[in-house]
C-alpha positions in Angstrom: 16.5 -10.4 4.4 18.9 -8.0 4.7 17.7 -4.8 3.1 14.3 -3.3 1.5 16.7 -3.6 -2.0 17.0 -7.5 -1.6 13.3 -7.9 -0.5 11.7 -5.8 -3.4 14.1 -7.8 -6.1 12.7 -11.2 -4.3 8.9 -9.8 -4.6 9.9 -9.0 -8.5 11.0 -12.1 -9.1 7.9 -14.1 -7.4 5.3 -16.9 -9.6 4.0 -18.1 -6.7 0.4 -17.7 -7.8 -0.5 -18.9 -11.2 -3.7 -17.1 -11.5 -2.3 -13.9 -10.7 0.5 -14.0 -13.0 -1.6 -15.0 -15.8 -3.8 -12.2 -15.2 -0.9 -9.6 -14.9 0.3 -11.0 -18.3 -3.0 -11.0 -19.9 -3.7 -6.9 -19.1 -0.3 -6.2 -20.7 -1.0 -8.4 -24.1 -4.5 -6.5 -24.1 -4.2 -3.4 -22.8 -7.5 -0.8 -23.1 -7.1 1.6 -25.7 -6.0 4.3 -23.8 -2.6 2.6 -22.9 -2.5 0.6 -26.1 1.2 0.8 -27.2 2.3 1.1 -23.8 4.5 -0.9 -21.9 3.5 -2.8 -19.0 5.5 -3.4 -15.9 3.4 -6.5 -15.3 5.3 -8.0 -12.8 4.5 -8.0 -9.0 5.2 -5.0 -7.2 7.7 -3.6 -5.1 7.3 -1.7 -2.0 8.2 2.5 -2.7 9.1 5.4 0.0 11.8 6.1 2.3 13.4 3.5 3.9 13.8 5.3 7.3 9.9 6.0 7.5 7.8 6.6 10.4 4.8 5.9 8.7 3.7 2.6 7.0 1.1 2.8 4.3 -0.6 -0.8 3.7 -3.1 -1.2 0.6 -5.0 -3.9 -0.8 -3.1 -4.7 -3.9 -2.1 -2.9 -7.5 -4.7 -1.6 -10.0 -4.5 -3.3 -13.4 -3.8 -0.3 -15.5 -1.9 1.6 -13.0 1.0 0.0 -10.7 0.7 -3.3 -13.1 1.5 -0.9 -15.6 4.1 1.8 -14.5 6.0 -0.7 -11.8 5.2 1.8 -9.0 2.9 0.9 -6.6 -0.6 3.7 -6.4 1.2 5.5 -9.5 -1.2 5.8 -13.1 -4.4 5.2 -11.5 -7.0 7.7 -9.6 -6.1 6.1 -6.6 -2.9 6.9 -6.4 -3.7 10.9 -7.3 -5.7 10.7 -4.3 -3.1 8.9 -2.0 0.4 11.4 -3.6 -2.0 14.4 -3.6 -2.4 14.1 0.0 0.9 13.6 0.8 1.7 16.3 -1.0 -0.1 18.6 0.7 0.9 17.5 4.0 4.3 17.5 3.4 4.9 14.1 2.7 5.7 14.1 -0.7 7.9 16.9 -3.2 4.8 16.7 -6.0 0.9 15.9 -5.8 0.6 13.7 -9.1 2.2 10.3 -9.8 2.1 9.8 -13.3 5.3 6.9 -14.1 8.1 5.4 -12.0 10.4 8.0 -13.7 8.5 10.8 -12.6 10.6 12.4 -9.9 8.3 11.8 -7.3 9.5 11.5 -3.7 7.8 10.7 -0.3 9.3 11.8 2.8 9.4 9.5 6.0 6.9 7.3 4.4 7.1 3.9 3.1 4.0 2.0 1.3 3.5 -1.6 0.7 0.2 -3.9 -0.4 -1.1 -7.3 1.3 -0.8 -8.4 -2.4 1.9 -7.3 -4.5 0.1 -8.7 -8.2 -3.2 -7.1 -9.7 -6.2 -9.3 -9.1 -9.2 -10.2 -11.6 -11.6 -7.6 -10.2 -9.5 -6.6 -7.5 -10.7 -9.7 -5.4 -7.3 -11.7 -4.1 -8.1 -15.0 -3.2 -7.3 -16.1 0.5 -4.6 -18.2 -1.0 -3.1 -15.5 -2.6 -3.0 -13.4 0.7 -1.3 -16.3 2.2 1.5 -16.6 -0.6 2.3 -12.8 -0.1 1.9 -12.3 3.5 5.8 -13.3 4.2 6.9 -10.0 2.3 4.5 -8.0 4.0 6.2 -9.2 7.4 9.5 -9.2 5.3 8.9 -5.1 5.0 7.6 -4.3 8.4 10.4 -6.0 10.1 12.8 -3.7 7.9 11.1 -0.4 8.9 12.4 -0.4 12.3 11.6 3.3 12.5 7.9 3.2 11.2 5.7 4.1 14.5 2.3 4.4 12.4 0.5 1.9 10.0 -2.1 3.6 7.9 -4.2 0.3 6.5 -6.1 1.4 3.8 -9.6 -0.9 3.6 -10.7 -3.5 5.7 -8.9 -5.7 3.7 -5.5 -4.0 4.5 -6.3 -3.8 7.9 -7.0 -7.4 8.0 -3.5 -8.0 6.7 -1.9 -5.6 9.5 -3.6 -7.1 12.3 -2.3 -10.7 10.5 1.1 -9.5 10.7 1.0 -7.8 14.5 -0.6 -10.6 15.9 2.9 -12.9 15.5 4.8 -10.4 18.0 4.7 -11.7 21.3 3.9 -8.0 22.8 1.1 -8.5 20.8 -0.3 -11.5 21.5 -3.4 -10.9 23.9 -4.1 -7.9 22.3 -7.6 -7.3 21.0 -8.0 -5.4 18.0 -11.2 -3.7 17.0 -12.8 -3.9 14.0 -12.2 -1.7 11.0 -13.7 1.8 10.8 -12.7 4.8 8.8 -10.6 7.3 11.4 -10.1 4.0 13.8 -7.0 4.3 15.7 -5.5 1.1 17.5 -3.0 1.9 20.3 -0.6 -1.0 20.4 2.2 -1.9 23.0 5.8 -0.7 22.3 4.5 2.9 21.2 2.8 1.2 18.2 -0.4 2.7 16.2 -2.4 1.8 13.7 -4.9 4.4 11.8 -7.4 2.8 9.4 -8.5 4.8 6.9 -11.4 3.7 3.2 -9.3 3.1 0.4 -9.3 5.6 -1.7 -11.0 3.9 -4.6 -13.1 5.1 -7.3 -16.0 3.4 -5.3 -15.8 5.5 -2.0 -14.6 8.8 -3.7 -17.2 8.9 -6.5 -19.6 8.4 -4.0 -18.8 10.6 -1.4 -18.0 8.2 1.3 -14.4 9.2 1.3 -14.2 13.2 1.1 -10.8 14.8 0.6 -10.7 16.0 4.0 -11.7 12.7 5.3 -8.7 11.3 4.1 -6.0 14.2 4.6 -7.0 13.9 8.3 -5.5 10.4 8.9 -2.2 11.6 7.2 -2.0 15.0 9.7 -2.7 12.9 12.7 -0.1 10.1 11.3 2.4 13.0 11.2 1.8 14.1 14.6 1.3 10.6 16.1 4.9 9.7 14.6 6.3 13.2 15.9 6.7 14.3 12.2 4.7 17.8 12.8 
């Protein structure tokens, strides 16, 4: 693959998983009524950012009515105002809300990608599914040749990053910890990983992800990856 470009018209382009693609067609027939007359993007998604990034930003996968609708990945969903609101206001990003794909928004040194590139029924990939989309996932690390910092968002994520480290041979004896909000993994060659909850509805409603719980990951990325 010789460019993000090529890659994200490849991961547009992919059926490999039935049930997913039924599912992502089903939501855009039968949308809920607050999007009814919209239209979906409903294909999978494409990785978003700067192309020269320092940081990589893994999630789980898209939201139904948000990326699966606007064909920007964390854009049109509560997750994604979390996420672009605190870039924004560490200087990641030129505005704090991320409403469509047409909505101006930039992110600066940053680059974000999913372990799944398709919305799930009830968010829950199955490990097939993983497997299928784990090649562009590789496919976009290996294009980042700048990107010093992962930020995995979830366990899930993180699951998926240690997946794709493992296959470097720097790598191979390394043994990774297990997943714990503010857990930072030193890796050979100068490489980190911060894990950070997702910022779901179910860990901000509840409290278990705070606001400044989750700005702190991005200020140490910055200054991990010499950005501040």
């Amino acid at each position: 693959m010789k460019s993000l470009i090529q890659l994200n018209g490849v991961i547009t382009r992919c059926f490999k998983c039935p049930r997913l693609v039924a599912h992502r067609e089903a939501i855009a027939k039968n949308p809920p009524l607050r999007h009814r007359g919209e239209k979906y993007w409903a294909r999978p998604l494409p990785g978003f950012g700067d192309p020269d990034a320092r940081i990589y930003i893994v999630g789980l996968a898209p939201a139904a009515n948000g990326g699966n609708r606007t064909g920007r990945i964390f854009t049109g969903d509560r997750s994604g105002d979390w996420l672009y609101g605190t870039l924004h206001s560490v200087g990641l990003a030129n505005q704090s809300n991320s409403i469509a794909a047409n909505d101006g928004l930039q992110i600066f040194h940053t680059y974000i990608g999913a372990a799944v590139r398709c919305a799930p029924p009830d968010n829950k990939p199955t490990l097939q599914e993983f497997a299928n989309c784990h090649p562009y996932l590789v496919s976009e690390w290996n294009l980042l040749p700048k990107a010093t910092v992962i930020i995995a968002l979830g366990s899930i994520a993180y699951n998926a990053v240690k997946k794709l480290l493992k296959q470097l041979p720097e790598n191979a004896k390394f043994r990774f910890p297990p997943f714990g909000h503010g857990q930072k993994v030193e890796l050979p060659k100068n490489k980190t990983i911060l894990c950070s909850y997702h910022p779901s509805q179910q860990n901000t409603f509840t409290g278990k992800l705070t606001e400044p719980m989750f700005r702190q990951i991005f200020v140490q990325a910055k200054f991990i990856a010499g950005l501040s």
